[in-house]
N, C-alpha and C positions, 0 to 999 in steps of 0.2 A: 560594479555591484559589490555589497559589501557583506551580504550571506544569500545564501540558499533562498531564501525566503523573497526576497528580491526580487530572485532568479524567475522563480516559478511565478511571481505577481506580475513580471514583464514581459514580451512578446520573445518568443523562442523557439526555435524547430526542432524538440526531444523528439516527437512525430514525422514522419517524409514526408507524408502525404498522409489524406482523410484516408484512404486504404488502411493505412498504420494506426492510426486511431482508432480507427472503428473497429476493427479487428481484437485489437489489443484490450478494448473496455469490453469486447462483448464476450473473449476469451477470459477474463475475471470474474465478469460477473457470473459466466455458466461456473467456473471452480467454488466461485463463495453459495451457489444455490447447493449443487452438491454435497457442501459439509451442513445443510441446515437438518435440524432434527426434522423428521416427517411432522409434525404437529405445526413445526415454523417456529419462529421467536423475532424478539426485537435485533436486528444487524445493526451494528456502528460501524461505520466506513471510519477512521483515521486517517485524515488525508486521501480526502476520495479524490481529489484533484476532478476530472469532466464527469466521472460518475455516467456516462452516456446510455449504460443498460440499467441504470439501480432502477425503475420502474420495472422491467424483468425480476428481483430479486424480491422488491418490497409484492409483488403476485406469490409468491413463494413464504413470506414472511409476516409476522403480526404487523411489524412496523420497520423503517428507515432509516435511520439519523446518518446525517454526512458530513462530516465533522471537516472543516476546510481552513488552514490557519492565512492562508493567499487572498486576501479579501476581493481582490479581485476577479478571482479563480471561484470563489464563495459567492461573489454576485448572479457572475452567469451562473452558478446549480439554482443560486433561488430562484430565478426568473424560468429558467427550465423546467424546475419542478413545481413552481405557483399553482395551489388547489388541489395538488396531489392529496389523498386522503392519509395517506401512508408513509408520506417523505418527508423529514424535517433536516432541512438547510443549517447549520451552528457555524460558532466559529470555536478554536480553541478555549477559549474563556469561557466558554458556555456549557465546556463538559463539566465545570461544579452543580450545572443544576439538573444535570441529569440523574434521576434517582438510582441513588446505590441497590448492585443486587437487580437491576433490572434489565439486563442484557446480554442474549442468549448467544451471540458471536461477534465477535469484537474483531473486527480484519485492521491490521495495520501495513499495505502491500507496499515493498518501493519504497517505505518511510525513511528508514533503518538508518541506510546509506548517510542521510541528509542532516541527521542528530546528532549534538553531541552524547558523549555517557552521560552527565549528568543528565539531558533530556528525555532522555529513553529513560532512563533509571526515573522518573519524575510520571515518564509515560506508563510506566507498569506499575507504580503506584496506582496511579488512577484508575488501571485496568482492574486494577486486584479489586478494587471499592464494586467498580460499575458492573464486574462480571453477576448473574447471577447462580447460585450453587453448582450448580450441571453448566454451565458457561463453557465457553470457549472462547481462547485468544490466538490468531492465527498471526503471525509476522511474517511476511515473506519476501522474497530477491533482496535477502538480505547478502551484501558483497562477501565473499571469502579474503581471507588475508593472501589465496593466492593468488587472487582473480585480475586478470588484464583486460586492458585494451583491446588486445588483439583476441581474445577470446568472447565479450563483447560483443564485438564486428564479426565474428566467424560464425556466432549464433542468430544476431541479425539477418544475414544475408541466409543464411539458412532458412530460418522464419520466412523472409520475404520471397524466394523462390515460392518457398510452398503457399503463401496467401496473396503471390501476382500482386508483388510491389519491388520486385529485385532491381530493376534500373535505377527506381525512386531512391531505393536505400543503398544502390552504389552508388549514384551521383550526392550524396549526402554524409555517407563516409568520404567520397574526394575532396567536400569540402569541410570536415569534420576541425580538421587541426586552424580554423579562423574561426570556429564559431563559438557563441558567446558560452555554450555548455562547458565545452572543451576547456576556455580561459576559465573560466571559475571553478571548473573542477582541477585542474593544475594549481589554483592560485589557494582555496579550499582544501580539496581535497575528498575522497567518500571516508565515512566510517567505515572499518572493515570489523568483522567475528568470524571467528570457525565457528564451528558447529559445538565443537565440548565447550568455550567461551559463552558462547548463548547460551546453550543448557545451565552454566553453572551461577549464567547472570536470573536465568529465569526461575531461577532453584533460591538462589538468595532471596529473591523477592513474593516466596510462599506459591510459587506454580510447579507443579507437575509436568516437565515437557517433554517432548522428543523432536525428531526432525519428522518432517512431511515431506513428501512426495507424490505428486509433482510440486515444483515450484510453481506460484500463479503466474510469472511474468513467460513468455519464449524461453527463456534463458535459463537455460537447467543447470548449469552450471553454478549458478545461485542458491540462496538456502533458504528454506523455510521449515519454518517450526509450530507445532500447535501445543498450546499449555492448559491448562484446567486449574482453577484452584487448590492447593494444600488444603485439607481441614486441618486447622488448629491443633489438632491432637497426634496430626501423622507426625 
């Protein structure tokens, strides 16, 4: 495989089991209804990847967008959510024609990791255009520069105790070091940020940020951040 993008377009077990799956879209989706202003607004998923609760969200919200650059990954959200009144399936390319100023929370979860700087710095571009005034942009499990492997797996297995998947997810860390995750992220690598590095990337690029807590993914040990637009004049 020769990026990321590859990775997530072909057949992969980041998941143990539908237990892990399900869990993990439906624990997202309840953290992203949570931050919606009670009135609702339009959500942009970045990299929604299964998106499996965003029906759940867009009940909560004026509208959906699910922004998926894995065309494959994009295929199954369209066919899943076909005739949704309220979901609309994109691919990256397509966030130019979403009007600027017209979206009330912009989640990018899990992305972070997978980006170059340039990309990201490209992505908060686009963010700044699409948020609108009162907006919000939430990043989250984004990696720490001090964050391991084994810290990872210790959150994991923690998770899975608690949501009765722990066998699935030990026998899945036994086979962790063969699998195709494992090779590409050795051969790759994740992006990493602390936490002052984001703020000061998010600061350069006209937002307002801090860190949030909880992180959306299990894994607290992760970081996330919510931004607002700068006005022009701060």
């Amino acid at each position: 495989m020769n990026d990321w993008l590859e990775f997530w377009n072909g057949t992969h077990r980041v998941y143990v089991n539908d237990r892990h799956r399900e869990v993990h879209y439906r624990r997202v989706a309840t953290d992203i209804i949570g931050l919606l202003p009670d009135s609702g607004a339009h959500v942009l998923d970045y990299g929604a990847g299964e998106a499996r609760f965003a029906g759940w969200i867009a009940a909560s919200a004026t509208r959906v967008t699910l922004c998926e650059a894995a065309a494959e990954v994009r295929g199954n959200l369209t066919a899943r959510y076909a005739g949704h009144p309220k979901i609309t399936v994109i691919s990256e390319q397509e966030l130019s024609v979403v009007p600027g100023g017209s979206v009330g929370l912009l989640v990018a979860n899990s992305v972070v990791q997978y980006l170059g700087r340039d990309e990201l710095e490209r992505l908060l571009t686009e963010a700044r255009r699409l948020l609108a005034p009162a907006g919000v942009l939430l990043i989250s499990d984004v990696v720490p520069r001090a964050g391991s492997v084994l810290a990872d797996a210790t959150s994991l297995l923690r998770y899975a105790i608690r949501e009765r998947f722990f066998w699935a997810a030990l026998r899945a860390l036994a086979a962790t070091a063969f699998s195709p995750y494992t090779r590409i992220r050795r051969r790759l690598g994740l992006t990493r940020y602390d936490e002052s590095e984001m703020l000061a990337l998010l600061s350069a690029h006209g937002f307002s940020a801090r860190r949030h807590t909880p992180n959306l993914s299990h894994n607290q040990s992760r970081l996330a951040f919510l931004a607002t637009r700068r006005s022009e004049t701060s």
